[in-house]
N, C-alpha and C positions, 0 to 999 in steps of 0.2 A: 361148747359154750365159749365164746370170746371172751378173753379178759379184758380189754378196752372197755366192755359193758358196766363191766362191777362196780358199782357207788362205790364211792370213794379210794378207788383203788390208785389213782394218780393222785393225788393227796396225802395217800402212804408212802408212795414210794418217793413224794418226796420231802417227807420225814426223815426216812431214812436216808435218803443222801447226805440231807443236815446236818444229822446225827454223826453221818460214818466223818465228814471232814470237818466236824468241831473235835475230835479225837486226834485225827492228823496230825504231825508235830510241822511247827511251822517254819513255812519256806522262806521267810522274811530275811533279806539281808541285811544288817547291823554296819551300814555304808554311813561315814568311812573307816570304822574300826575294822571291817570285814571284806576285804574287796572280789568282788564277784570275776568271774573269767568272761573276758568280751565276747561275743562270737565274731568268726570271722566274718559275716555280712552286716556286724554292726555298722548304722548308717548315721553317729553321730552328727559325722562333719558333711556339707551340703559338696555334692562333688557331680557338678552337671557334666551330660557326654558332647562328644562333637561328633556332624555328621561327616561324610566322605569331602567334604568341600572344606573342611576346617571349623565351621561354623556353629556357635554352643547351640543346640538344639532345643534350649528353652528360646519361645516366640515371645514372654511378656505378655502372655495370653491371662493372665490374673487368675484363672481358672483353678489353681492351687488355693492362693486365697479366698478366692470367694467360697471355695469346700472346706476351707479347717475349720473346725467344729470349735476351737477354741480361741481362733480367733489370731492365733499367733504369727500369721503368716503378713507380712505388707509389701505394698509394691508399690511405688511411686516417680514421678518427674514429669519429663516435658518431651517433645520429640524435637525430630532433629535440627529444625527450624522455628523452635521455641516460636509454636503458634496456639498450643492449648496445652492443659496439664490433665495428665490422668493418676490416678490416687486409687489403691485400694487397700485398706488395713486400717491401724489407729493414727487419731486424729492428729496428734502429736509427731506425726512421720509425712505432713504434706509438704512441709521445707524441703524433702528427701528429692531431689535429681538422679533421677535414676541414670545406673550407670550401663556399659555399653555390656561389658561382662557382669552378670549375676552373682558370679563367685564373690564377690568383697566383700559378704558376708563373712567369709572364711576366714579372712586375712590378706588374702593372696593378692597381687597388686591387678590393674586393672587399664587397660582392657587387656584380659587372658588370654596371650598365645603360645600354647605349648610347640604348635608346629603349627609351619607353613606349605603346605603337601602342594599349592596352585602355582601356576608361572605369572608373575609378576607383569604389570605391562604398564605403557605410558600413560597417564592419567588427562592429557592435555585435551587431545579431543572427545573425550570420556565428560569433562568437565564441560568442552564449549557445546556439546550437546545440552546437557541436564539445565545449562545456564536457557540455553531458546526454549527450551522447556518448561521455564521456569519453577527447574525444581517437582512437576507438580505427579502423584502418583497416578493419580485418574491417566495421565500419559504414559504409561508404563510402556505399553506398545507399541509410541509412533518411536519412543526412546529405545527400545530394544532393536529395530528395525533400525533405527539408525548407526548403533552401536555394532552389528552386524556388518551394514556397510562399510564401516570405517574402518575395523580390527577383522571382518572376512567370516568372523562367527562371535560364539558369545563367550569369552573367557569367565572362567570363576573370578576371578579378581571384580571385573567390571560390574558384575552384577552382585558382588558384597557394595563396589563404590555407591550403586543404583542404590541399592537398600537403605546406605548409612545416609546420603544425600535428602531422598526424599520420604526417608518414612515407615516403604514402602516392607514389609517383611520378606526376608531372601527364600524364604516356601514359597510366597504370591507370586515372585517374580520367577521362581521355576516352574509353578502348573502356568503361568500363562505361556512360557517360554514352550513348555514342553507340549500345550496346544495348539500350535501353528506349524504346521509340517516345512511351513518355509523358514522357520527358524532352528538354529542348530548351534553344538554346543563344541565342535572342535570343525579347526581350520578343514577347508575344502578339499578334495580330494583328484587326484588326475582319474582316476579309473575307479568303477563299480561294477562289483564282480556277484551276481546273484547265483544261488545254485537251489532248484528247485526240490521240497522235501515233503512232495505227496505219496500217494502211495503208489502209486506205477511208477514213481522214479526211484521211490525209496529201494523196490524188487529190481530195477535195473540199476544199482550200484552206486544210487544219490548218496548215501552215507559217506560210502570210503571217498568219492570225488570231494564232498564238503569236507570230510578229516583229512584229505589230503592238501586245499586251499587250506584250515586253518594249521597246519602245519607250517607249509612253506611261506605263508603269509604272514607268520608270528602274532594273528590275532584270532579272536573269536567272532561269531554272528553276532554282528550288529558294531564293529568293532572298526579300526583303521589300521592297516600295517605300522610297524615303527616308523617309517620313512616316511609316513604321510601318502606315499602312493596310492593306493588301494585299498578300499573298505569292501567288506564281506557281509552278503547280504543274504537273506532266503530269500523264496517266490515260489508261488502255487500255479502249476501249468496243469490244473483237478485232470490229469488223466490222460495228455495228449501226446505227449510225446509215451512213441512205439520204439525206437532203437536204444535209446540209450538216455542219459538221466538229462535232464534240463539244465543249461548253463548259459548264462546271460553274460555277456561283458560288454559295459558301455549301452545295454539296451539291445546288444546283435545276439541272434541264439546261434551258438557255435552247433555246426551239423552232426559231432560225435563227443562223447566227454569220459577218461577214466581219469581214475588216481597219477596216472602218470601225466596222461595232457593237461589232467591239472598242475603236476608240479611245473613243467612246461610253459604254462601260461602266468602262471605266478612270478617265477623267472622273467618271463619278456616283459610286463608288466612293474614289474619294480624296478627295471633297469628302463625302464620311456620315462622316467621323472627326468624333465626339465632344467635344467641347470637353470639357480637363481629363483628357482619357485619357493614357496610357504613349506613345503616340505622339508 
C-alpha cells in the first residue's frame, strides 16, 4: 500500500515538523550585542567585475532592478549626449545622473579604474570620424570601418571612445565588430601560416608540425607572433593531402611539412618583417 494514499497523512506529518521546531532553541542573533561571524562570500558591499578589455561588465541593462522584489534597487540618468533620460527605481532618484562606473554606490571614486591592461592611442582621428558621423550609433559600422582604416585595426581603446561617444554599449560594438570577417582586432600581419587539422593530417604528423609553429612562433591558433610577423592559423584540406600534413603559408601549400621545417619556416618568416613596419 502506498503511503502518499493515507488521508491525512501529509497534514500529520506536518504537525510534526511544527511541533519538532517550536521545541528548537533559537537561532536568532541578539545583533549588536552579539556579533555573528561573516562568511567569506559575504556580499555586503556591491563590487562589479571587469571583462578582459578593462571594461565593468555591468551594461545599465536595468534588469537587476526591474527583478528586486523589494524594490531597493534604482538606476538612473541620461546618455552621453544628454538626448533622453532613462530611470528605473524610486521616484525620488530621477535627479540621479548616472554615472560612468556603477561602483559610487560604495564609496569609491568614479569613473573606476583599477587597471589599464589596453595600448593607449591618439584620439584625433578617432574624434574626426565620430564628429562626420555625427556621433550617431545606428553608424556603428560605416565608423568601425573607418576607424580600421585609419589605426590598421580596431584597438580596445577606440572602441571604449565609440561606446562613451555615442551611446552605443562596448558588447554591441564587439558582436558587431566580431561579425564582419573584414573587421579585426589587432594590427595586420606580414605572413599567415595555416596548418591543416583533420584527420589524415592529424595520422600524418599535423599535431607535432602545429606544436612545433606554436612553439617557435611564441603564439597559439588564432593568435599573432610577438613581433606582429605571423599569425597562426588551422585549415581543413577533409582528406587530401597523401604524404604529409597540410601547411599553408601566405595561401601556397608547401610540398612536404615536419616539426623541424616548421621550426625552419617560423625562423625565415619572422626574420622577412620589414624594417619600419606596424610590427
Amino acid at each position: 500500500m502506498r503511503t502518499d494514499r493515507v488521508p491525512g497523512l501529509g497534514v500529520a506529518k506536518g504537525l510534526v515538523f511544527a511541533f519538532r521546531q517550536f521545541f528548537r532553541p533559537k537561532l536568532t542573533v541578539q545583533y549588536p550585542e552579539v556579533l555573528n561571524d561573516i562568511s567569506p562570500k559575504h556580499r555586503g558591499r556591491l563590487i562589479l567585475l571587469y571583462d578582459e578589455a578593462g571594461t565593468l561588465k555591468c551594461e545599465t541593462c536595468f534588469q537587476c532592478a526591474a527583478a528586486c522584489p523589494i524594490e531597493c534597487i534604482d538606476m538612473g540618468g541620461v546618455d552621453t549626449r544628454d538626448r533622453y533620460h532613462v530611470h528605473w527605481g524610486p521616484a525620488e532618484q530621477y535627479a540621479e545622473r548616472r554615472e560612468e562606473s556603477a561602483l559610487r554606490r560604495s564609496g569609491r571614486p568614479v569613473p573606476d579604474r583599477s587597471f589599464d591592461p589596453f595600448e593607449p592611442i591618439d584620439l584625433a582621428a578617432l574624434d574626426e570620424i565620430l564628429a562626420a558621423e555625427g556621433h550617431q550609433p545606428r553608424r556603428a559600422i560605416a565608423i568601425l570601418e573607418q576607424v580600421q582604416a585609419a589605426y590598421g585595426h580596431l584597438p580596445v581603446a577606440a572602441l571604449q571612445h565609440i561606446a562613451h561617444q555615442t551611446g552605443a554599449g562596448y558588447s554591441e560594438l564587439y558582436g558587431i565588430a566580431t561579425s564582419y570577417p573584414n573587421l579585426r582586432f589587432e594590427p595586420p600581419t606580414t605572413h599567415v601560416v595555416r596548418v591543416c587539422r583533420c584527420a589524415q593530417c592529424t595520422l600524418l604528423g599535423g599535431g607535432a608540425v602545429l606544436a612545433a609553429f606554436r612553439e617557435h612562433l611564441g603564439t597559439d591558433v588564432g593568435g599573432v607572433s610577438p613581433d606582429g610577423a605571423v599569425r597562426l592559423e588551422t585549415t581543413n584540406c577533409h582528406g587530401e593531402s597523401q604524404k604529409s600534413a597540410r601547411v599553408e603559408v601566405d595561401g601556397e601549400i608547401l610540398p612536404k611539412s615536419s616539426a623541424k621545417d616548421a621550426a625552419k619556416i617560423a625562423a625565415a618568416l619572422r626574420a622577412d618583417v620589414p624594417q619600419g613596419s606596424p610590427a
